[in-house]
Backbone as JSON, one array per atom type, in Angstrom:
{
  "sequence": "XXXXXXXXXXXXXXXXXXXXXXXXXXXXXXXXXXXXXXXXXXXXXXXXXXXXXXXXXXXXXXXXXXXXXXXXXXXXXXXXXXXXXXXXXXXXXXXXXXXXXXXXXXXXXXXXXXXXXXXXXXXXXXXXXXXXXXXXXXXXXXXXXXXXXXXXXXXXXXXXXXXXXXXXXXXXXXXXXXXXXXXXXXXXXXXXXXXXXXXXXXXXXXXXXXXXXXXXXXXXXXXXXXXXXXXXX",
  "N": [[74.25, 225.71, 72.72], [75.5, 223.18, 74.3], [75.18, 221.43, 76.51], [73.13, 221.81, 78.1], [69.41, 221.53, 77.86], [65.21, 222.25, 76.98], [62.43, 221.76, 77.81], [59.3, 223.13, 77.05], [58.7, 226.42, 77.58], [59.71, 230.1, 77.66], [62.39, 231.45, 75.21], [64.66, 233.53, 74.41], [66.42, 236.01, 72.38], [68.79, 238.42, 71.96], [70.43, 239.73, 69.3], [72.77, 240.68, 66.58], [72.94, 239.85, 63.32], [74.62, 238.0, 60.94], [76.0, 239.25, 57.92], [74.65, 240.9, 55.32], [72.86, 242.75, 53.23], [71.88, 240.89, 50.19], [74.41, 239.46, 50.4], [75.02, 236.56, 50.47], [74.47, 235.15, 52.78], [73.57, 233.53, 55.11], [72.12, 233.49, 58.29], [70.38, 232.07, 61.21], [68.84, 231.61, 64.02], [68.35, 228.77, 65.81], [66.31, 225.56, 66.89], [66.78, 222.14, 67.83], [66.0, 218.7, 68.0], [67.03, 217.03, 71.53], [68.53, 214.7, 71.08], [69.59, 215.04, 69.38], [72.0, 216.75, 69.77], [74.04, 215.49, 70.98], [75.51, 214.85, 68.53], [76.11, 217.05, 67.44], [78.45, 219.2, 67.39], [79.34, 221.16, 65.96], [77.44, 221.59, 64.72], [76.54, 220.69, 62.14], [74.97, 218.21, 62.08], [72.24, 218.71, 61.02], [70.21, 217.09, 59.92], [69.32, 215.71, 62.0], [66.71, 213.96, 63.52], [64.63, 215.3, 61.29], [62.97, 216.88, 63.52], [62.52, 220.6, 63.69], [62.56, 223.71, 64.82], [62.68, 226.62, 63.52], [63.51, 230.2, 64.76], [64.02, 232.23, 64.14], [65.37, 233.51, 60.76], [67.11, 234.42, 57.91], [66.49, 234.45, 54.65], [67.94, 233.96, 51.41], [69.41, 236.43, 51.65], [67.83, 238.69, 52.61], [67.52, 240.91, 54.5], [65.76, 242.38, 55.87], [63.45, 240.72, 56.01], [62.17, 238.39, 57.96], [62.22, 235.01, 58.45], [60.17, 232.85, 59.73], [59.68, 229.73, 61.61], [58.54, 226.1, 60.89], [59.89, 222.72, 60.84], [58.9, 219.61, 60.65], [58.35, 215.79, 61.43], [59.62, 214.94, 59.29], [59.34, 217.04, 57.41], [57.03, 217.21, 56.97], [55.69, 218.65, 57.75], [55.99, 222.18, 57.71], [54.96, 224.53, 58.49], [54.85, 228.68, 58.14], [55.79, 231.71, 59.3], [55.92, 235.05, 58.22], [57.9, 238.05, 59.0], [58.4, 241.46, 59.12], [60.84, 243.17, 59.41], [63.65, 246.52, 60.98], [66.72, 246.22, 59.11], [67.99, 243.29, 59.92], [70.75, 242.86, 60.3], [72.0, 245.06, 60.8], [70.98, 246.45, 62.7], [70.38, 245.69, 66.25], [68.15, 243.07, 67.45], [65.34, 241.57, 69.29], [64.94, 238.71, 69.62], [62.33, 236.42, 70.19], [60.89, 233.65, 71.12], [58.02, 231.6, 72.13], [57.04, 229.14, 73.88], [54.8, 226.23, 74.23], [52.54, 223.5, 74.6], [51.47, 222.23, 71.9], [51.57, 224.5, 70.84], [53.21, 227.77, 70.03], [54.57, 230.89, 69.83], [55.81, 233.24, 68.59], [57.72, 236.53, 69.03], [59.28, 239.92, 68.08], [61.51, 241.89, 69.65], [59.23, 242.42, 71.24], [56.88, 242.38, 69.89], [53.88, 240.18, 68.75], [54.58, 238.25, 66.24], [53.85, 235.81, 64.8], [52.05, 232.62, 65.27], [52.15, 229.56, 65.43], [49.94, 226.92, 65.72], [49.17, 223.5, 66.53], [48.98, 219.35, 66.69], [51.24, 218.61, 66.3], [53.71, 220.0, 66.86], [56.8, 220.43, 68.0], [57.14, 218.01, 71.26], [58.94, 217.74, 72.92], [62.52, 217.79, 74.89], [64.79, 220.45, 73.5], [67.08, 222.22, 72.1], [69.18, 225.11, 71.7], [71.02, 226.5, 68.51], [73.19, 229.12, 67.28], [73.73, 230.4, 64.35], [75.68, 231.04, 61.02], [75.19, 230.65, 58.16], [76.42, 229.5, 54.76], [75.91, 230.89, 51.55], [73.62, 228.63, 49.34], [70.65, 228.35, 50.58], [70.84, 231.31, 51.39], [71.74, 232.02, 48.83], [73.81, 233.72, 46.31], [77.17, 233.86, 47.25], [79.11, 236.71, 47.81], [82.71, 237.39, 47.67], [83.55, 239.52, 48.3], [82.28, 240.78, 50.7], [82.93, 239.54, 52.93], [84.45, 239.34, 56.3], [82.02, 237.99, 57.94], [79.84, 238.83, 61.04], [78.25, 238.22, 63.34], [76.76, 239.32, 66.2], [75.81, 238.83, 69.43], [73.93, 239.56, 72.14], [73.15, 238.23, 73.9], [71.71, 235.0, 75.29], [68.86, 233.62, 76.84], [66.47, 231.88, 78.55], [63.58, 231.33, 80.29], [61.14, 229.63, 82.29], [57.8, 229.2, 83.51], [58.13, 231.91, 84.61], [60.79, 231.79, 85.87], [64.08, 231.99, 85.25], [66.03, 229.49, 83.53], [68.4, 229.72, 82.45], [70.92, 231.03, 80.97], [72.84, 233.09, 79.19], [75.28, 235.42, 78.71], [77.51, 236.26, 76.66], [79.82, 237.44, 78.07], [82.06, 236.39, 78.02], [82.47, 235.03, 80.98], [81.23, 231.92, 82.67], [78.65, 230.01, 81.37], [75.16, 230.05, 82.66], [73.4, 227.84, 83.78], [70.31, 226.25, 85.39], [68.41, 223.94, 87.65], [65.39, 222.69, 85.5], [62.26, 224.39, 85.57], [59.68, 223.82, 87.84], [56.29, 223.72, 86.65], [53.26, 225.02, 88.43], [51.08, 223.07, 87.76], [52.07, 220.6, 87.8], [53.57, 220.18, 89.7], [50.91, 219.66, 91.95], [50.02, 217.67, 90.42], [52.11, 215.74, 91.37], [52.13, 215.67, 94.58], [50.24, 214.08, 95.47], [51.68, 211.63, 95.2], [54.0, 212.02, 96.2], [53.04, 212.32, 98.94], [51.82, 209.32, 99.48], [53.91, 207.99, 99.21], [55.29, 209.2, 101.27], [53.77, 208.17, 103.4], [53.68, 205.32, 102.41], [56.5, 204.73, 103.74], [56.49, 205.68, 106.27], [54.57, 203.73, 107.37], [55.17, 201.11, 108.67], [56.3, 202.16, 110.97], [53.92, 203.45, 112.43], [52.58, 201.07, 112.81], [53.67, 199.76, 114.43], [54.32, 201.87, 116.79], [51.4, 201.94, 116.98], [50.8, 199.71, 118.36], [52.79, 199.32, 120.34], [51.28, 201.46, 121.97], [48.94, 200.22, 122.42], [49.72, 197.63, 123.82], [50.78, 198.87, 126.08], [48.39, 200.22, 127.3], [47.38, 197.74, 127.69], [48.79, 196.85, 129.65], [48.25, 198.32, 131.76], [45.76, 198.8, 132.24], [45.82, 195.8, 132.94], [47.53, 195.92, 135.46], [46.04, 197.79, 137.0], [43.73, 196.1, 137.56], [44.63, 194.23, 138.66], [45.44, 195.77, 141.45], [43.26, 196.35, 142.14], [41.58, 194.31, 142.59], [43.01, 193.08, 144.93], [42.91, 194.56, 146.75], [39.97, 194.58, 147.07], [40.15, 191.74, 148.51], [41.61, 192.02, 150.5]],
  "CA": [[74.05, 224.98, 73.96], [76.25, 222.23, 74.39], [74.62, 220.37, 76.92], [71.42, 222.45, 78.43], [68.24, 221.76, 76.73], [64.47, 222.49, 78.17], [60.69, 221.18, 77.04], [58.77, 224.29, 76.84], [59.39, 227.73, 77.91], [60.15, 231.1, 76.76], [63.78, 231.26, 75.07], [64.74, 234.62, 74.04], [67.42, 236.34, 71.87], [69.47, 240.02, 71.38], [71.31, 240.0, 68.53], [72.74, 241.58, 65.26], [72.57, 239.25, 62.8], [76.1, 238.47, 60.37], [76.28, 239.47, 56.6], [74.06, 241.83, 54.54], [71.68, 242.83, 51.87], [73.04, 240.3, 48.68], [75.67, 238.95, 50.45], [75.11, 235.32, 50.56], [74.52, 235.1, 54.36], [72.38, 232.55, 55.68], [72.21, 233.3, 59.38], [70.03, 231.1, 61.52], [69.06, 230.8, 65.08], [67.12, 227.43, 65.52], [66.2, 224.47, 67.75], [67.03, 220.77, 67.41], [65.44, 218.03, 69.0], [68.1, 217.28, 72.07], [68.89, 213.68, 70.96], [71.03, 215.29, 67.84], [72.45, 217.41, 70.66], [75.71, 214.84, 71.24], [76.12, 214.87, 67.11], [76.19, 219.04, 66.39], [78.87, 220.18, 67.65], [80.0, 222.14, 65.15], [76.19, 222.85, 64.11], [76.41, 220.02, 60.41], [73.87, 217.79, 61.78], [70.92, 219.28, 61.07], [69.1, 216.42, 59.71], [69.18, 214.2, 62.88], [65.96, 213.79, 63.11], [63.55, 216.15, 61.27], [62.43, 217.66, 64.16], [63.29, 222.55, 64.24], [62.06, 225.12, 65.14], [63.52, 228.31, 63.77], [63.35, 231.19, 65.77], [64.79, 234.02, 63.19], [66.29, 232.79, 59.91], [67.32, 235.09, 56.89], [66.67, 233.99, 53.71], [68.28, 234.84, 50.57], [69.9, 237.71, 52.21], [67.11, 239.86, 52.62], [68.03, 241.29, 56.06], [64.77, 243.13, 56.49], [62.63, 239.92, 56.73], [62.73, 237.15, 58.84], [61.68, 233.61, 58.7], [59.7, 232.1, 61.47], [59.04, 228.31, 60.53], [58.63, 224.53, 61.83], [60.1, 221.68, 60.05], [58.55, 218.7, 61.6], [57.5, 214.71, 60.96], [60.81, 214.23, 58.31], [59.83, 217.9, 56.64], [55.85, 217.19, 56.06], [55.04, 219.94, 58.64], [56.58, 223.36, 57.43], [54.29, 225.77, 58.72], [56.09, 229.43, 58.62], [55.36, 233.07, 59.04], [57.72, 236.29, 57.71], [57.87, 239.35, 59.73], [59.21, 242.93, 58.36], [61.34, 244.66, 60.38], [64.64, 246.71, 59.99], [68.0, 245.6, 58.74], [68.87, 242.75, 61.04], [72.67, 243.32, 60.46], [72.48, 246.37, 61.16], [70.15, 246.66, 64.16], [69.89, 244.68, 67.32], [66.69, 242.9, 67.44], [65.26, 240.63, 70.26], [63.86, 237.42, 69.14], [61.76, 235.67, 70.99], [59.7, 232.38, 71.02], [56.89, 231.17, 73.28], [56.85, 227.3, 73.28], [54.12, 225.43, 74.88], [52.21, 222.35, 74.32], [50.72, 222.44, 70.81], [51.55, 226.48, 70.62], [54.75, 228.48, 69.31], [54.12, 232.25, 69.76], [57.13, 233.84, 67.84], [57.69, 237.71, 69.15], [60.11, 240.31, 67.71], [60.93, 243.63, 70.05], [58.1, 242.77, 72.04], [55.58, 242.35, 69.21], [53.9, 239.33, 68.23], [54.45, 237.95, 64.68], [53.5, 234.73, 64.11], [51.43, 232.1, 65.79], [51.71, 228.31, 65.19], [49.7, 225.43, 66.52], [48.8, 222.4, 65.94], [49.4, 218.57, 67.75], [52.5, 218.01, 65.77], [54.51, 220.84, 67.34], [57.57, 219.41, 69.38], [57.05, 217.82, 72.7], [60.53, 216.57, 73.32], [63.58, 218.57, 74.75], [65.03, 220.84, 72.54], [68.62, 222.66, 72.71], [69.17, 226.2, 70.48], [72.12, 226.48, 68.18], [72.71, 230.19, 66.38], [75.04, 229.36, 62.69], [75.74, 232.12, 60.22], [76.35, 229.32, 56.83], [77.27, 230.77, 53.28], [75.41, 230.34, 50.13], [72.49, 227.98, 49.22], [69.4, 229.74, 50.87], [71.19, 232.73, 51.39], [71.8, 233.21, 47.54], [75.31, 233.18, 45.89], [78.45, 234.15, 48.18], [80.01, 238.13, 47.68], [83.33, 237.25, 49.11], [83.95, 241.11, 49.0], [81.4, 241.09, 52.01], [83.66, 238.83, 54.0], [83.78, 238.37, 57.0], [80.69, 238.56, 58.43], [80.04, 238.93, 62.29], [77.08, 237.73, 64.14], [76.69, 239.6, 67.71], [74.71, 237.94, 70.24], [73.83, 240.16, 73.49], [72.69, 237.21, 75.23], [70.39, 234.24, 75.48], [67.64, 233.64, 77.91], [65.79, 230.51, 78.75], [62.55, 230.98, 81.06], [59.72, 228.29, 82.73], [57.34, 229.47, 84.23], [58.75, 233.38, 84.76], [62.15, 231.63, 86.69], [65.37, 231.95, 84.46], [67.0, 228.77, 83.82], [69.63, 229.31, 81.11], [71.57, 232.37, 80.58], [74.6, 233.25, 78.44], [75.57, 237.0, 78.27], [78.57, 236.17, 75.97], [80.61, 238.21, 78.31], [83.36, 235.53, 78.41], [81.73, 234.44, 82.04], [80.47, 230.53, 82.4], [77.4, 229.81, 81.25], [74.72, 229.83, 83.55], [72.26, 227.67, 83.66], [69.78, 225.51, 86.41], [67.47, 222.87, 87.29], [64.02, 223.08, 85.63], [61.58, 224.85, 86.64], [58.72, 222.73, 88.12], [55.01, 224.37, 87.25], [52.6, 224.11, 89.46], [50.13, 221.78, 87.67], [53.02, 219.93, 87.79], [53.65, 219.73, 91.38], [50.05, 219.57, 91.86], [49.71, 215.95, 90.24], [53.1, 215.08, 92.24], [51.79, 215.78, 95.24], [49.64, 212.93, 95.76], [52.25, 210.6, 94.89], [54.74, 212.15, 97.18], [51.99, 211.72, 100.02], [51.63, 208.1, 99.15], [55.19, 207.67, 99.38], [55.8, 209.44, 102.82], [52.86, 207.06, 104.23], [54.24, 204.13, 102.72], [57.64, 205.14, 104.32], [56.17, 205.43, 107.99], [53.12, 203.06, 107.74], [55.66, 200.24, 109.7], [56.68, 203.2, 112.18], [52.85, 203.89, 112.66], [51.78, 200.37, 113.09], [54.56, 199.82, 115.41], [53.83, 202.91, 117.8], [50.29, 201.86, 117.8], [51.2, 198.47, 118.82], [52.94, 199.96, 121.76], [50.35, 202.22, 123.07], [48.4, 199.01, 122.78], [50.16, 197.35, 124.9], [50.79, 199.7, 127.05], [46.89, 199.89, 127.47], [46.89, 196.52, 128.06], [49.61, 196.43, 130.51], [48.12, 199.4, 132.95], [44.37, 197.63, 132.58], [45.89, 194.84, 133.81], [47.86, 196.16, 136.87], [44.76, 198.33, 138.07], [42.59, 195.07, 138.04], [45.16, 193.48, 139.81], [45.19, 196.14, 142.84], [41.6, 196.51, 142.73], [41.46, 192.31, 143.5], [44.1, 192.91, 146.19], [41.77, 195.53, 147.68], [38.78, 193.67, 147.61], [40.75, 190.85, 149.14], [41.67, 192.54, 151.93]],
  "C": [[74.68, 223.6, 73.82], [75.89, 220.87, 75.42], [73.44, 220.6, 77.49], [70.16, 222.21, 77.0], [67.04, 221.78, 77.74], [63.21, 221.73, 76.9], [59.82, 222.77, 77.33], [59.3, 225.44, 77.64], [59.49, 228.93, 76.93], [61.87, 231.35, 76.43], [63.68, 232.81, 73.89], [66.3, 235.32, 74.34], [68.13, 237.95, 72.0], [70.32, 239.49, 70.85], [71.23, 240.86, 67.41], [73.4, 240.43, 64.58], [73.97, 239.11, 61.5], [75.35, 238.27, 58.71], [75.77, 240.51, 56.51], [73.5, 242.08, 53.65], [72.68, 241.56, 50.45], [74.08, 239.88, 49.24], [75.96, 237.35, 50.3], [74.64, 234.81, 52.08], [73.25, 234.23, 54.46], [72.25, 232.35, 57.18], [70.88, 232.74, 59.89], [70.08, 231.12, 63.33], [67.24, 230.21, 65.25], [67.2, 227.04, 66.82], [66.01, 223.05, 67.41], [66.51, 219.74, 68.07], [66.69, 217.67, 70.32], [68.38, 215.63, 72.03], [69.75, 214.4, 69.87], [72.11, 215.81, 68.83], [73.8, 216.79, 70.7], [76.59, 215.12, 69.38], [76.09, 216.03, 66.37], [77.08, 219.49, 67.11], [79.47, 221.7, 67.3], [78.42, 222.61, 64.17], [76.15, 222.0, 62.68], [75.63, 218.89, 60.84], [72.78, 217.73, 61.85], [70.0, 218.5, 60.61], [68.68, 215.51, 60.62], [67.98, 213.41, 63.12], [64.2, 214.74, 62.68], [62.73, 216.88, 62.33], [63.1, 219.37, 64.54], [62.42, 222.8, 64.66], [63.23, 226.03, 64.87], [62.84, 229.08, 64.31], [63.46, 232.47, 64.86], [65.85, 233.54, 61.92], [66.07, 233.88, 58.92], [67.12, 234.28, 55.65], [67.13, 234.44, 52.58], [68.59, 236.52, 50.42], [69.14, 238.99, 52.18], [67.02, 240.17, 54.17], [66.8, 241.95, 56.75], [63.53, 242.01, 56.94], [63.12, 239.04, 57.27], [61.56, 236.0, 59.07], [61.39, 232.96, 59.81], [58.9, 230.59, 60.8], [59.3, 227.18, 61.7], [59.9, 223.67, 60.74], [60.15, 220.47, 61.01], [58.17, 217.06, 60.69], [58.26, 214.53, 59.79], [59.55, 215.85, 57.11], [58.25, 217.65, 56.03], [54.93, 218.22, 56.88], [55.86, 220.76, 58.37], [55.91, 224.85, 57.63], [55.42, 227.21, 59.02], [55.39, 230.88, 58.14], [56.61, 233.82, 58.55], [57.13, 237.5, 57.91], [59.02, 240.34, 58.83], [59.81, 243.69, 59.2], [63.12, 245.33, 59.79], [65.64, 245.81, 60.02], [68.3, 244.77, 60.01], [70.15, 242.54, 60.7], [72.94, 244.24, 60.68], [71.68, 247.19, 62.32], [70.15, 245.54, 65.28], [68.52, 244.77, 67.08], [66.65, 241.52, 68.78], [64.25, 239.54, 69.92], [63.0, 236.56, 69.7], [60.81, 234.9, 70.89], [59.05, 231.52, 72.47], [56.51, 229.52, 73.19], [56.09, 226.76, 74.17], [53.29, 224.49, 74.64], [51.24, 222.87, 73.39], [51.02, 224.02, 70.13], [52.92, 226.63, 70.47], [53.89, 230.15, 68.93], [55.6, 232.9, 69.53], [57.16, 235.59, 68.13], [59.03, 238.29, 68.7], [60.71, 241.32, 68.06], [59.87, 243.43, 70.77], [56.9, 242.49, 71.17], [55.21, 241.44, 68.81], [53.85, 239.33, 66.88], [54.48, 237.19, 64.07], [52.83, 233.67, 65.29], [51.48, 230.73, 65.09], [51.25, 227.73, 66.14], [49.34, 224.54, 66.31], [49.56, 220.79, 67.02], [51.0, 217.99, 67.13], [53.92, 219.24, 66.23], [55.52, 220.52, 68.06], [56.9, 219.42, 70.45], [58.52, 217.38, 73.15], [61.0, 217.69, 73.81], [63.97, 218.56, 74.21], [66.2, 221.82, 72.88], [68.34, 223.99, 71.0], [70.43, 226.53, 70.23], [71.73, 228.71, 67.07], [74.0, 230.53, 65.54], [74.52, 230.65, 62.35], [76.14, 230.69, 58.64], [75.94, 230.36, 55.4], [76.5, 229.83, 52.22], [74.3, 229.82, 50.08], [71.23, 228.87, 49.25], [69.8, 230.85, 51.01], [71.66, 233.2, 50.29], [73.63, 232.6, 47.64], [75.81, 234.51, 46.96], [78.81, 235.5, 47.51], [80.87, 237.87, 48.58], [84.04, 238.51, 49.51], [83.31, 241.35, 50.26], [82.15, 240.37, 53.46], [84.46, 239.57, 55.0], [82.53, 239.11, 57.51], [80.78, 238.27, 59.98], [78.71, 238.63, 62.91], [77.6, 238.54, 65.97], [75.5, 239.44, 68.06], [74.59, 238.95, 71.65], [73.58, 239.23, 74.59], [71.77, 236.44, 74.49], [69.72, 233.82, 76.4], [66.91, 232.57, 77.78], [64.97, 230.99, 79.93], [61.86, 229.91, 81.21], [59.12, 229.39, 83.91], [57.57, 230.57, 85.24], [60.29, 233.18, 85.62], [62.97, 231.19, 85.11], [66.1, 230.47, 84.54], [68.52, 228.02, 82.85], [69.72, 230.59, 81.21], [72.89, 232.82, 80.46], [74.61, 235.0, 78.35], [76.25, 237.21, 77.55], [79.38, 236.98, 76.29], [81.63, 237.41, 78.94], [82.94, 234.59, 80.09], [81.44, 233.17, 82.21], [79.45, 230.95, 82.07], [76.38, 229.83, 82.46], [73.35, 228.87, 83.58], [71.39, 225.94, 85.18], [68.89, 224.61, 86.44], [66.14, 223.43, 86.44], [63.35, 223.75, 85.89], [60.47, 223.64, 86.82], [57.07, 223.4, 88.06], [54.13, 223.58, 87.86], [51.42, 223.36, 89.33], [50.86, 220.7, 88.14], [53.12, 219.23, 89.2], [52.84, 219.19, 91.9], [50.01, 217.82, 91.94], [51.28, 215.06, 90.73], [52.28, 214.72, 93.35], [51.36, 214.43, 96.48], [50.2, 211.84, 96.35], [53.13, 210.85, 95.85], [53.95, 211.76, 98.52], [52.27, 209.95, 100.25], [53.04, 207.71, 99.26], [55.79, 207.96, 100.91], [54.97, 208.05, 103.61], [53.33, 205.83, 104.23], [55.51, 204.25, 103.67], [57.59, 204.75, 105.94], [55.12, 204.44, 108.23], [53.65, 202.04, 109.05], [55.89, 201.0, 111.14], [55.28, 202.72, 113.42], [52.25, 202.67, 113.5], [52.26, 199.94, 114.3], [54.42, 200.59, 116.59], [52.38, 202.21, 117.84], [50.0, 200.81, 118.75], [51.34, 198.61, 120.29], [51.97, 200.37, 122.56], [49.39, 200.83, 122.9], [48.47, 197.7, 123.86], [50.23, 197.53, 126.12], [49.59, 199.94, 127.79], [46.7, 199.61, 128.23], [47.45, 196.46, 129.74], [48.9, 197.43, 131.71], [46.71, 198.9, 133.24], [44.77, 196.43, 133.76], [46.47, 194.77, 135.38], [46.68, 196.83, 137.89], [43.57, 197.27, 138.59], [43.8, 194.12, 139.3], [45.0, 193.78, 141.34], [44.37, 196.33, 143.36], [41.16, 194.88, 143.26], [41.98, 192.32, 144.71], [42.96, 193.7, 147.27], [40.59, 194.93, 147.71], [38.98, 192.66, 148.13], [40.8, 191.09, 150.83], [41.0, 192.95, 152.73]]
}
């Protein structure tokens, strides 16, 4: 994501996953806080400021599990589950994370498989990058295994069950839209929008009443006039 990022939501993956059992492969799809966002383009600064979320990370090329983790507060929050499923290089799998205030519900296929919460969980907007990098955590490099291929079927960004990010990687633009707005949300607008129309017309209001005040005045005063004339006469 290059310039879309969202504050909670469901953000959800299909892919197949690049390397293989022992190969070195360290594939990776995460989330960054969206202030690093101008300084990743190429995905190398991952320390901007201690604030992830992975979504699906391989470690030490074991393709059958998968790392579901935080790294929060400069790396003193690391909470992290590890789900079993098959070969992600060699199966599509659909990744999916549930992000909402204090909560991170991590699903895999539909199934849940991990649960964080706690008050240190991001609140900020957050942008999702998905890197294949070589070596380190993924173990030493086989460069007989080279190259490796990462396929992505798509990514998906929900709020509040409306779509507002979606890549199909079928060469296409990107797609993606305002916000969504839930409706607690609106809710405690509401008010304020009120309070804003009123101020808006209050001069209108006082103005029109002014008038018919006048106006009142002015028809009072002609009927006493012709009622004098008539008792005159």
């Amino acid at each position: 994501m290059r310039t879309f990022n969202f504050l909670y939501g469901t953000v959800e993956i299909r892919a197949k996953l690049g390397g293989g059992e022992n190969t070195g492969a360290w594939p990776v799809v995460w989330m960054l806080d969206a202030s690093c966002q101008p300084s990743v383009p190429t995905g190398t600064d991952d320390n901007c400021n201690g604030q992830e979320i992975d979504v699906a990370e391989i470690l030490k090329s074991d393709f059958t599990h998968v790392n579901q983790q935080i790294h929060v507060d400069n790396y003193t929050r690391n909470d992290q589950c590890t789900a079993t499923i098959s070969d992600t290089s060699q199966n599509f799998h659909v990744y999916q994370l549930d992000w909402s205030e204090g909560s991170l519900v991590y699903k895999i296929d539909g199934t849940t498989t991990c649960r964080i919460s706690g008050r240190y969980i991001p609140s900020a907007p957050m942008f999702v990058m998905i890197d294949v990098f070589a070596g380190s955590y993924g173990g030493d490099v086989k460069n007989a295994s080279l190259p490796w291929t990462t396929l992505v079927d798509y990514v998906k960004v929900t709020q509040d069950s409306r779509v507002v990010f979606v890549d199909d990687f079928d060469g296409k633009p990107v797609c993606h839209f305002p916000p969504a707005v839930s409706a607690s949300a609106l809710s405690s607008k509401r008010p304020h929008h009120l309070a804003s129309r009123v101020t808006r017309f209050l001069p209108w209001l006082i103005s029109a009443m002014v008038m018919c005040l006048l106006g009142v005045a002015a028809m009072a005063a002609a009927r006493f006039r012709i009622s004098t004339r008539a008792s005159g006469s």
